[in-house]
N, C-alpha and C positions, 0 to 999 in steps of 0.2 A: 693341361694334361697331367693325370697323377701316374706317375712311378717314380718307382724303390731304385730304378737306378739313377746312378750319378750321371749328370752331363756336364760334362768337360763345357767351359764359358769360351765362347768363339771369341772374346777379344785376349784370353788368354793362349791361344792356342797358337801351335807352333807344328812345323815341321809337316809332315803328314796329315796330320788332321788341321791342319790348316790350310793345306791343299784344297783337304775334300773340302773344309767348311766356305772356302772362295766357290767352291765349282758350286755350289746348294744354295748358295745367295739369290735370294728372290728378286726381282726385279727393285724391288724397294730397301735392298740391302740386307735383309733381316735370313736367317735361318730357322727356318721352322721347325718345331719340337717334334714330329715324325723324322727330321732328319739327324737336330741334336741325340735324338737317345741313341744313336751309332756312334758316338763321340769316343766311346770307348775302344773301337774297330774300324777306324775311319773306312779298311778296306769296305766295309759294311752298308757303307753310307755311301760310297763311289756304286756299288752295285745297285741301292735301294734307285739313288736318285737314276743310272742309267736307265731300267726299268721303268721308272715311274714316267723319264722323259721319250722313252720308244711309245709306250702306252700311250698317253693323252698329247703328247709335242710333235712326235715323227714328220716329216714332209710328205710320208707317203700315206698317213692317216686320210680316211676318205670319208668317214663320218664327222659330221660336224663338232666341233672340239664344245660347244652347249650340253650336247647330248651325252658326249663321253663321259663329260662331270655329272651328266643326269644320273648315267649308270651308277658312277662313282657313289651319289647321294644314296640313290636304292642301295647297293651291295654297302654300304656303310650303315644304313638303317636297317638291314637284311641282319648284321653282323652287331649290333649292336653299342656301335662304335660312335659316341658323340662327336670326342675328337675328330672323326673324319668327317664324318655326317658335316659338319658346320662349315670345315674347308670345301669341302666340294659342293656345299649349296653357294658360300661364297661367291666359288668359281663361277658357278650356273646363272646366279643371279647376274652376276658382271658380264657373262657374254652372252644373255640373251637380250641385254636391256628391254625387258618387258615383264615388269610388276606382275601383271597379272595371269600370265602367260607361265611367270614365275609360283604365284603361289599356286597356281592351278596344282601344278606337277609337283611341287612339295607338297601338297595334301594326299594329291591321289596316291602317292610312293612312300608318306605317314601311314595310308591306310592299306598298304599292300593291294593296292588296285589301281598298278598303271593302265589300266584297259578307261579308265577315267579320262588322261592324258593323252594317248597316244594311240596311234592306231597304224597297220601297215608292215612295214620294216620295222620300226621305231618298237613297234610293241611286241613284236617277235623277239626282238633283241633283248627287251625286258624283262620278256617272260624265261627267255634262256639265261638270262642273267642271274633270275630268281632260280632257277631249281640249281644253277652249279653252282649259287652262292650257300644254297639252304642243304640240298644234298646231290654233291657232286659225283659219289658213287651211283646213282641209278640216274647218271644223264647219259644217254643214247645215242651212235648213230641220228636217229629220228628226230630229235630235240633241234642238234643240228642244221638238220635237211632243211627244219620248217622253218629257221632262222636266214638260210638261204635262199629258200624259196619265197619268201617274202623280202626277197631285194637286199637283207645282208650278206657279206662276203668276209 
């Protein structure tokens, strides 16, 4: 990850941001550099990681936690985000244990054609994902509905 700001080093850290950087520890012990560049506002980092973990963690999530990081993949290729892009294919590749399954939907979401991939709910959900990702001012009522009416909620 490149940026101009400073991150504060987690084995240095103390007090408050030492806090956050305990609560942001990966399973593997490690903090991740979406979460280190808050190093300087640890409040910052307490809010990203809450958010990040309502979103894809929740108990009360009803999509399968595969396809959240599917999304995840898309709106980070949508946005042009490598950094993300690679964590959340990551993710996808780990919980769907299926290679192929896998590169199917990272191609078809390289080439802005989840209708390749997906189809149903799944690709209602894509496709609203794509126009709030690309332009969120003319998403509609109707964008919605048809996100609904194809089994999202």
């Amino acid at each position: 990850m490149s940026t101009w700001i400073e991150m504060l080093s987690v084995e240095n850290a103390t007090g408050s941001l030492k806090e956050a950087y305990d609560l942001a520890k990966t399973p593997a012990g490690t903090v991740d550099n979406v979460m280190r560049i808050h190093s300087q506002r640890p409040h910052t980092m307490v809010g990203h990681l809450t958010l990040y973990r309502s979103v894809l963690h929740h108990q009360d999530n009803t999509l399968p936690l595969w396809f959240l990081e599917a999304v995840g993949v898309f709106t980070s290729l949508l946005n042009n985000c490598e950094y993300s892009f690679k964590h959340h294919c990551t993710n996808m590749r780990r919980l769907l244990k299926d290679d192929e399954r896998f590169a199917a939907i990272e191609t078809a979401l390289r080439g802005q054609a989840p209708e390749a991939a997906f189809s149903g709910k799944e690709l209602a959900l894509m496709r609203y994902t794509e126009k709030l990702t690309i332009s969120p001012g003319k998403v509609e009522a109707a964008d919605l509905e048809a996100a609904k009416s194809a089994g999202g909620n």
